[in-house]
N, C-alpha and C positions, 0 to 999 in steps of 0.2 A: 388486279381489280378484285373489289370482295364481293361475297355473295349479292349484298344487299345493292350494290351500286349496278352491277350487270341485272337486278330484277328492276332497278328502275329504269334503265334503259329499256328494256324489251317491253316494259310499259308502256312507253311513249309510243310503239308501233299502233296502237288500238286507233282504229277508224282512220289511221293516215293513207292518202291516194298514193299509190305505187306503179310505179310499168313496167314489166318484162320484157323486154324482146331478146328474140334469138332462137338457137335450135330447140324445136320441140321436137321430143320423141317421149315412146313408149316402152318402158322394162318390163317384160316378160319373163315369168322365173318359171320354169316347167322341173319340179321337185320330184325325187325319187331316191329310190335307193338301188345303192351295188350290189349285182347279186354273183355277179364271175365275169370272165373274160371272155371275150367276142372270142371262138374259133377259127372266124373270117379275117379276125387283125387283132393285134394288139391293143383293144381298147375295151374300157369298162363296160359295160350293158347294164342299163341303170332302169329299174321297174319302177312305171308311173305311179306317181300316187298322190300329185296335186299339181294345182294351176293357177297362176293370179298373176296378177300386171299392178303398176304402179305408174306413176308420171313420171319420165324421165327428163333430164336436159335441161332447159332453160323453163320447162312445164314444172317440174320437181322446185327447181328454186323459186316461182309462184305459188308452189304450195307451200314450200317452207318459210314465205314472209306472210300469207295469208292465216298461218298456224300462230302465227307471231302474233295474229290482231289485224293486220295490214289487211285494206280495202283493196285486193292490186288487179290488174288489168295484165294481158298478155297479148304479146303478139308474133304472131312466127309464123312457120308454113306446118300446111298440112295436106296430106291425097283426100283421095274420094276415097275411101277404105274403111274396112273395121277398125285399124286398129286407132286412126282418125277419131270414129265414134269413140273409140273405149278412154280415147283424151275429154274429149267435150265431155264428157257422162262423169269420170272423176273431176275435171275441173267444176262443172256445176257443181258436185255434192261436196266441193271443196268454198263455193260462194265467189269461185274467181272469174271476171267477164271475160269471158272466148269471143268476143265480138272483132278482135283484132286478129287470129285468125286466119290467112289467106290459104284459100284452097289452089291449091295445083294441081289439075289434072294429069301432068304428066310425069308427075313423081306418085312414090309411093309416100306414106308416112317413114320416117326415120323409127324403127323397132329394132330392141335389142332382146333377143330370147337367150335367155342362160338358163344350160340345166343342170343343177343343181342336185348336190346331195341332202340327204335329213338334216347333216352335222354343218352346213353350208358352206361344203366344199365345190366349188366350180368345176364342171367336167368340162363344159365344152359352152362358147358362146356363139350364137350365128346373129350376125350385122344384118337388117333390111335396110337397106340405103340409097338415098341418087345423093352426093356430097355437089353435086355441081351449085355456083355460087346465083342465087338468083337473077334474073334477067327480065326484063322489058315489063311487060303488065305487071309480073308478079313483084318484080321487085319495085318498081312504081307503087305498088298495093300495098304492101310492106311500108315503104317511106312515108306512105298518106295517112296511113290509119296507125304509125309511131306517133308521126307529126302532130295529128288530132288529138288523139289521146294522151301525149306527152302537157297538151296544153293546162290539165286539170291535177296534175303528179305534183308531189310533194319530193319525189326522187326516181330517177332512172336508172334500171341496170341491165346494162348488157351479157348474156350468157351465152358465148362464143363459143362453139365446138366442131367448125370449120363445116358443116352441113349444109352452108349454103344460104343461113338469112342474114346472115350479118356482112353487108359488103359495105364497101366507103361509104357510097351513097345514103346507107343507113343511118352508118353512124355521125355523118356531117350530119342529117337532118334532126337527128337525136341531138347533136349537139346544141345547134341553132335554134331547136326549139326550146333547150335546155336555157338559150342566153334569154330567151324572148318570153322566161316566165315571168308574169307577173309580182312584182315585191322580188324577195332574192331570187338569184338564179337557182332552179331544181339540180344537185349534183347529178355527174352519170359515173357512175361507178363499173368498173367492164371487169368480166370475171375472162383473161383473156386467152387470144390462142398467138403464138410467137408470128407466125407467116403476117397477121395480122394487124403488130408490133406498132407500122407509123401509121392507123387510122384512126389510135385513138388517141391524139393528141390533143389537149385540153380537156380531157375528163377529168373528175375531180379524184378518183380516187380507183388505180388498174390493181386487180391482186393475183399474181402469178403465184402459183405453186411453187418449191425448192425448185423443181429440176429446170422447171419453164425461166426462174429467173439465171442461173447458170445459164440457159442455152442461148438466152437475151444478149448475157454479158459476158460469155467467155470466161466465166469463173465458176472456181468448186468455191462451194459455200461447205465450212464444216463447223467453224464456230461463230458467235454472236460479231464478234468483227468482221467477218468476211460476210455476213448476213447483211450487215448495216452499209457498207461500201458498196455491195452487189446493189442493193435497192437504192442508194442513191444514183450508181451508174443506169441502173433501168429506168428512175425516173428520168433521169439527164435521154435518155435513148428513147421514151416514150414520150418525153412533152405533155406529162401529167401533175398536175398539184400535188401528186404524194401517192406513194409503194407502200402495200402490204404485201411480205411474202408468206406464205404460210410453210411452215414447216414441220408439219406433222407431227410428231414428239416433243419436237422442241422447242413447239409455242409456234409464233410470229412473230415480223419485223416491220415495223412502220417506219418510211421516211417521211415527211410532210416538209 
């Protein structure tokens, strides 16, 4: 693809309606530097010296189609919690409507705090999480305000990281509302998690990672032919219109 063709593509993003659903969380990077080794154990002791948070999860990828131009909408779970607010507070200042949203009292927010060297080298990361998969009101709340909001989308993506918004019942009704738009059907495109694999059948467009599409298909991928086989086997396994595998260095592989 040349430069100038991938700028008109991302062109076309400006003012199009978009929907996120799926795991919201919150990246926390707690920055420092090494200054010797703990006495108490073998580990670094790392002197504070900044703080900042970002959107993580299925919230990160709403900010990153919103950057795009995209008009987009989000919806997933959220606690009654700070770090709750410190989503809604960058999605506002990012232009993206939080109205989808369901608060769960009985979880916390999904947070992930890494601390971090100057040079950004990872020391250590701690997970805030409840992964359990959503249930009754919540997940009812979840399907209504996909299903609504789905109504006015240009396209649907799924961002899966097994936390608990995205279950069947989701994604059928994502789907369904995907047949029932008006003029063409809005693609659902699922950025996905393997466990996951047969609910998103008839999406228009799943993209597994290298390691995720081997663990689909029982295959090492190591060059462009074993790329191209492995993605038609996962689309054959997934009952989707077409596989993109991403491979890190080595570009991507599309079946359609």
């Amino acid at each position: 693809m040349t430069p100038a063709r991938a700028a008109e593509l991302v062109g076309r993003f400006g003012g199009v309606p978009l929907l996120v659903v799926g795991d919201v969380m919150l990246d926390r990077f707690i920055v420092g530097r090494v200054t010797r080794i703990s006495p108490e154990a073998p580990v670094p002791i790392v002197r504070f010296e900044s703080e900042h948070v970002r959107l993580g999860g299925a919230a990160n990828v709403a900010h990153n189609l919103a950057a795009l131009g995209g008009r987009v909408s989000l919806v997933g779970i959220v606690g009654d919690d700070p770090a709750a607010a410190a989503i809604r507070d960058r999605l506002a200042a990012a232009r993206i409507d939080a109205a989808g949203l369901v608060v769960d009292r009985t979880r916390r927010t999904t947070e992930k705090a890494r601390i971090v060297t100057e040079r950004n080298q990872q020391v250590a990361r701690i997970d805030y999480e409840e992964d359990a998969d959503a249930s009754g009101a919540v997940e009812r709340a979840i399907v209504d305000r996909a299903a609504s909001l789905a109504r006015g989308a240009k396209a649907l993506v799924v961002s899966d990281y097994l936390k608990g918004a995205i279950t069947r019942s989701v994604v059928e009704a994502l789907l369904s509302s995907a047949r029932r738009a008006s003029g063409s059907p809005a693609p659902v495109v699922v950025d996905p998690k393997i466990p996951h694999l047969d609910c998103y059948a008839g999406a228009a467009l799943v993209t597994p990672n290298h390691h995720e599409a081997e663990a689909a298909t029982h295959t090492r991928i190591r060059t462009d032919d074993d790329a191209r086989e492995a993605a038609r086997a996962f689309r054959a396994r997934a009952q989707c219109d077409a596989v993109l595998i991403t491979r890190g260095e080595h570009g991507m592989w599309l079946a359609d």
